[in-house]
DRENPALUM-351888 format. One record per residue: residue number from 1; residue in three letters; x negated, y, z negated of N, C-alpha, C in turn. Coordinates in steps of 0.2 Angstrom, whole numbers, always signed. Example, Ala and Ser with C-alpha at 12.3 -4.5 7.8 and 13.67 -1.06 7.14 Angstrom:
<sites>
  pos  code   n.px   n.py   n.pz  ca.px  ca.py  ca.pz   c.px   c.py   c.pz
    1   ALA    -66    -28    -39    -62    -22    -39    -66    -16    -39
    2   SER    -64    -11    -35    -68     -5    -36    -64     +0    -39
</sites>
This chain:
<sites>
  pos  code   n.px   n.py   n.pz  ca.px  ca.py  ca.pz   c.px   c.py   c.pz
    1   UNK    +72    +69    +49    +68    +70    +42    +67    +77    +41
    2   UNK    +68    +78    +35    +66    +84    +32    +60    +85    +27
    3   UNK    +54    +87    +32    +49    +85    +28    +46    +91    +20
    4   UNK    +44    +87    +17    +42    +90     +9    +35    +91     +6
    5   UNK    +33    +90    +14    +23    +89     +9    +20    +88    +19
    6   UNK    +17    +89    +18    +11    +86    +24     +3    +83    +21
    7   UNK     +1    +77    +23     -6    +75    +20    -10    +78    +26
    8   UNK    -14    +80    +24    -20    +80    +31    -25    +76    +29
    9   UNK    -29    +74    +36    -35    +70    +35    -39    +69    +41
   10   UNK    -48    +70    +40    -48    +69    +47    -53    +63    +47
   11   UNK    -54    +61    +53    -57    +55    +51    -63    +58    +58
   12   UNK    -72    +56    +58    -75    +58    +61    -81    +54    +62
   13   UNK    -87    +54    +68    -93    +48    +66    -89    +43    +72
   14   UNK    -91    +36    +71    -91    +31    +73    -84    +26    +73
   15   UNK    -79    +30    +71    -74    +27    +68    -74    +22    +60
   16   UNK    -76    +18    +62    -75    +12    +56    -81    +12    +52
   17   UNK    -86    +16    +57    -92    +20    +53    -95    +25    +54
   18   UNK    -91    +28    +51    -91    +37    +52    -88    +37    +44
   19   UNK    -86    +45    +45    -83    +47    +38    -76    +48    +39
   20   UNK    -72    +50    +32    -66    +52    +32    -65    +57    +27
   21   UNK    -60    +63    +26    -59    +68    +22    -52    +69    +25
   22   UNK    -51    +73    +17    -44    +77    +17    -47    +83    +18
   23   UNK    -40    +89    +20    -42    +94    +23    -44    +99    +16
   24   UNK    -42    +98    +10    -40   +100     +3    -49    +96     +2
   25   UNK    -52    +92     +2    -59    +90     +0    -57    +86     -5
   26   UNK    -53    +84     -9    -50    +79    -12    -52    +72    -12
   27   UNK    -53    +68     -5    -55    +63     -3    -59    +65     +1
   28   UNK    -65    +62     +1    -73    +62     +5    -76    +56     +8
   29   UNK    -75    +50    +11    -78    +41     +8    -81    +44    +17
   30   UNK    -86    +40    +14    -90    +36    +20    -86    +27    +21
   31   UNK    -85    +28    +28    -81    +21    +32    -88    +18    +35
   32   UNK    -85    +12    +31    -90     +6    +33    -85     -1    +37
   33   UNK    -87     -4    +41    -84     -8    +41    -88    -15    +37
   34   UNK    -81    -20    +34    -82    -24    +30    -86    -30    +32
   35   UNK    -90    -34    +27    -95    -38    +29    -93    -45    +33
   36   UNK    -84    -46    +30    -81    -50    +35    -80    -48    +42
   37   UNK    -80    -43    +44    -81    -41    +50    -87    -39    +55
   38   UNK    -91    -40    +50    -99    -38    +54   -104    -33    +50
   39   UNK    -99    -30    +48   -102    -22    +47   -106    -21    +39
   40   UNK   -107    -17    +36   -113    -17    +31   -108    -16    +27
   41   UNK   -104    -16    +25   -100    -14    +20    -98    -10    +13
   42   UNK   -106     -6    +15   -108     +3    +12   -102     +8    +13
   43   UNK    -94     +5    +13    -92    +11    +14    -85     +8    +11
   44   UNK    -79    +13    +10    -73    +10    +12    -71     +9    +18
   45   UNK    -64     +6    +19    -61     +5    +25    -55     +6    +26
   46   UNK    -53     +9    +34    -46    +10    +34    -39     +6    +29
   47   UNK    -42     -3    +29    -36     -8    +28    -37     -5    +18
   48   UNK    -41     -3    +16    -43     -1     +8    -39     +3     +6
   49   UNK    -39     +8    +12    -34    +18     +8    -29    +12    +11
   50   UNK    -28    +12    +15    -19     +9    +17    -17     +4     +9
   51   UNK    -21     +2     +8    -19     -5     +1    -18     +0     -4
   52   UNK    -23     +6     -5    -22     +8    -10    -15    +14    -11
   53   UNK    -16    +17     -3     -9    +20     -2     -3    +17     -5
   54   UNK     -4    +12     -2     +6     +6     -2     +3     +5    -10
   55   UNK     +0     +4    -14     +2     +1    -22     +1     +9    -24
   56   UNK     +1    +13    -22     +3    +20    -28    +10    +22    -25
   57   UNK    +12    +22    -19    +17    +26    -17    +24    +17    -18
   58   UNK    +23    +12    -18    +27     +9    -21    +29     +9    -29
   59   UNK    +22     +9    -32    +23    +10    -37    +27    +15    -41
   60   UNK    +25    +20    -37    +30    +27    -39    +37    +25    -37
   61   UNK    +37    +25    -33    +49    +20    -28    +48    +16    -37
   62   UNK    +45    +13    -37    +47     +7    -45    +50    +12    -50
   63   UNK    +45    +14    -53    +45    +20    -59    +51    +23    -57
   64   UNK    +50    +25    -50    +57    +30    -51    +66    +26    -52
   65   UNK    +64    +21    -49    +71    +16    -49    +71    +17    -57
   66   UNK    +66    +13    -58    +65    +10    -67    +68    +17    -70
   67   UNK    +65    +23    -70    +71    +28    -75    +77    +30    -75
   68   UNK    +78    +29    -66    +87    +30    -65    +90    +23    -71
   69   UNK    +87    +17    -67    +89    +13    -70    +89    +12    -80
   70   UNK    +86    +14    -82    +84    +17    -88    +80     +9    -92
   71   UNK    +75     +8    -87    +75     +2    -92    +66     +2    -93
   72   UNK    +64     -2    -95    +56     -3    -98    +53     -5    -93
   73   UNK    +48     +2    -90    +42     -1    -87    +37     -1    -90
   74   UNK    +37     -2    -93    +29     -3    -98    +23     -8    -95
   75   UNK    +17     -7    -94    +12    -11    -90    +13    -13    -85
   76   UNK    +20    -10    -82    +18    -12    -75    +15     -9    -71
   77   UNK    +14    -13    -62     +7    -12    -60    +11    -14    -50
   78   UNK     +6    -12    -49     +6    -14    -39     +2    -15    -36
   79   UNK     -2    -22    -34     -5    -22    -32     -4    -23    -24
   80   UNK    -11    -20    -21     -7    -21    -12    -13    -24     -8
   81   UNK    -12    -29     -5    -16    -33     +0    -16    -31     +8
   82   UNK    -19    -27    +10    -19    -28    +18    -24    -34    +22
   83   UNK    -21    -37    +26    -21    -43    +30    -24    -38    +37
   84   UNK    -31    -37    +41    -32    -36    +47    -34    -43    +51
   85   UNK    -32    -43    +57    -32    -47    +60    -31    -48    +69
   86   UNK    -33    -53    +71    -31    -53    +81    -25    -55    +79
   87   UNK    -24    -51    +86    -14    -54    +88    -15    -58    +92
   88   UNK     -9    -63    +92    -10    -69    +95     -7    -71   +100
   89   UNK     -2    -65   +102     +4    -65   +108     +0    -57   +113
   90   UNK     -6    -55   +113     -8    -50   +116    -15    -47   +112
   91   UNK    -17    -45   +117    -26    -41   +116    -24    -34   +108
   92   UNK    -27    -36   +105    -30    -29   +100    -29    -33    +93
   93   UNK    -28    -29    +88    -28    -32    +81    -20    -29    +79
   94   UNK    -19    -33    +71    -13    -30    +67    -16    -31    +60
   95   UNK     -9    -30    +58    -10    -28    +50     -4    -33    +45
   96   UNK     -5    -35    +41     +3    -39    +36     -1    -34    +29
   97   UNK     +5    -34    +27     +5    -32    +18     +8    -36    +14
   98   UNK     +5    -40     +8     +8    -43     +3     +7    -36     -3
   99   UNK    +12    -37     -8    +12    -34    -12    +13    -37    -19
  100   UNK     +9    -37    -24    +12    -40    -31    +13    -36    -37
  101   UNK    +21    -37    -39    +22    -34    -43    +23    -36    -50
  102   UNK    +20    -33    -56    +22    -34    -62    +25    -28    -66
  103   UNK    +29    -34    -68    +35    -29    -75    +34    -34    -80
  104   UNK    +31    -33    -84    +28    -38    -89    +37    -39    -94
  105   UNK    +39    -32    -94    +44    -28   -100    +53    -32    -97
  106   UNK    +51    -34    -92    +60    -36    -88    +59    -43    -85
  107   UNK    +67    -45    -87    +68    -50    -85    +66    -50    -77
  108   UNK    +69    -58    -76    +68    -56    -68    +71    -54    -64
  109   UNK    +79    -56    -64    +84    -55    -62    +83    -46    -63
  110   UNK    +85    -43    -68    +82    -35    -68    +75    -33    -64
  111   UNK    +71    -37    -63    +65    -33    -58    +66    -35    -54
  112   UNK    +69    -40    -51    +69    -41    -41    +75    -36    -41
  113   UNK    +80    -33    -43    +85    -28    -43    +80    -23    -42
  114   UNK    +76    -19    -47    +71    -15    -46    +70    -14    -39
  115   UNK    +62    -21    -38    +60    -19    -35    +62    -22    -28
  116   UNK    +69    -21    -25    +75    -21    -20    +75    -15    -17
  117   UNK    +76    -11    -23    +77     -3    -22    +72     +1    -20
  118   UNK    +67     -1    -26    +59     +3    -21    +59     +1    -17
  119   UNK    +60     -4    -15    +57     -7     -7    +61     -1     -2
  120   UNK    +68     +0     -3    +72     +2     +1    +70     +9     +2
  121   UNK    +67    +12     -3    +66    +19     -5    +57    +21     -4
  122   UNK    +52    +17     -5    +47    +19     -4    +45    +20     +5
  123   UNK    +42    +26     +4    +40    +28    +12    +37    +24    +15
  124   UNK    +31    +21    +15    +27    +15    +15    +31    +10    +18
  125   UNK    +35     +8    +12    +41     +2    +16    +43     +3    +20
  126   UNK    +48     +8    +21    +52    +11    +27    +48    +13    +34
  127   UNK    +41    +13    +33    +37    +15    +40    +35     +8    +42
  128   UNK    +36     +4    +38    +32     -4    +40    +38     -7    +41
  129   UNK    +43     -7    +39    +49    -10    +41    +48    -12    +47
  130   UNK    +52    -18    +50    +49    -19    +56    +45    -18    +61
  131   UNK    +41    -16    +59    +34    -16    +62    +28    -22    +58
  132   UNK    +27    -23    +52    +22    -28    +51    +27    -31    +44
  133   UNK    +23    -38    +45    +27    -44    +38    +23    -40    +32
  134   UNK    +28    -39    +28    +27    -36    +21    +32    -42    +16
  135   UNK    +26    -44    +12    +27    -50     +7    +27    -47     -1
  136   UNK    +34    -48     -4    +33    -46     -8    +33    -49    -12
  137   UNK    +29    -52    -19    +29    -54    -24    +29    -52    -32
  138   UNK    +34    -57    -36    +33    -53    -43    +30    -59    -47
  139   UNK    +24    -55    -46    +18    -60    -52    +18    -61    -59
  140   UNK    +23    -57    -62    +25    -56    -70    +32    -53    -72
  141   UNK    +33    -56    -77    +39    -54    -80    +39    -57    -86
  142   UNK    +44    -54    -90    +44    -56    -96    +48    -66    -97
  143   UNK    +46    -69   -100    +47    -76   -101    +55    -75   -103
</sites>
């Protein structure tokens, strides 16, 4: 790989309650863990930035298909779910990702095309490939 950016970030505290920052000061949050898991829930959490990660950086793979392809994204959207949880086959936890996508503007046939490609093209997908189930869903399209 030929890399074209580097993100920094450091994460400090207590882990899942401690803090987290970019190097640039950009992102700042206090990490809480979530009140399904015990914890106060006064903060974000690592399964949130990864959710918010994967629906901007998919959403962008989209956008980009949709212009090659030259066709109408108009309110479309990505929404991303991260799933924590025990592993059932060994000690520690993992992760699933559903994704839901609309293209209010395209058939359907034309958006699972689309979003085939960004799937193939976004970073995000390519690093989860084979490593955790990613569910993709298209929750709108035009009638």
């Amino acid at each position: 790989m030929k890399t074209l950016y580097v993100a920094e970030a450091l994460a400090s505290g207590e882990g899942r309650e401690g803090n987290a920052r970019t190097n640039d000061g950009k992102l700042d949050v206090a990490l809480a863990s979530p009140v399904e898991l015990g914890g106060s829930g006064q903060g974000t959490n690592p399964e949130q930035l990864f959710a918010a990660g994967y629906a901007a950086c998919f959403h962008s793979a989209l956008r980009m298909v949709g212009r090659k392809a030259r066709v109408d994204l108009s309110d479309s959207a990505v929404a991303a779910k991260i799933h924590f949880g025990a592993l059932e086959d060994r000690e520690g936890y993992g992760l699933a990702a559903e994704l839901e996508i609309a293209l209010p503007a395209l058939d359907r046939e034309t958006a699972e095309q689309l979003v085939a490609k960004a799937h193939q093209i976004c970073p995000y997908s390519n690093a989860t490939r084979g490593n955790i189930a990613v569910d993709i869903k298209l929750v709108e399209v035009a009638a």
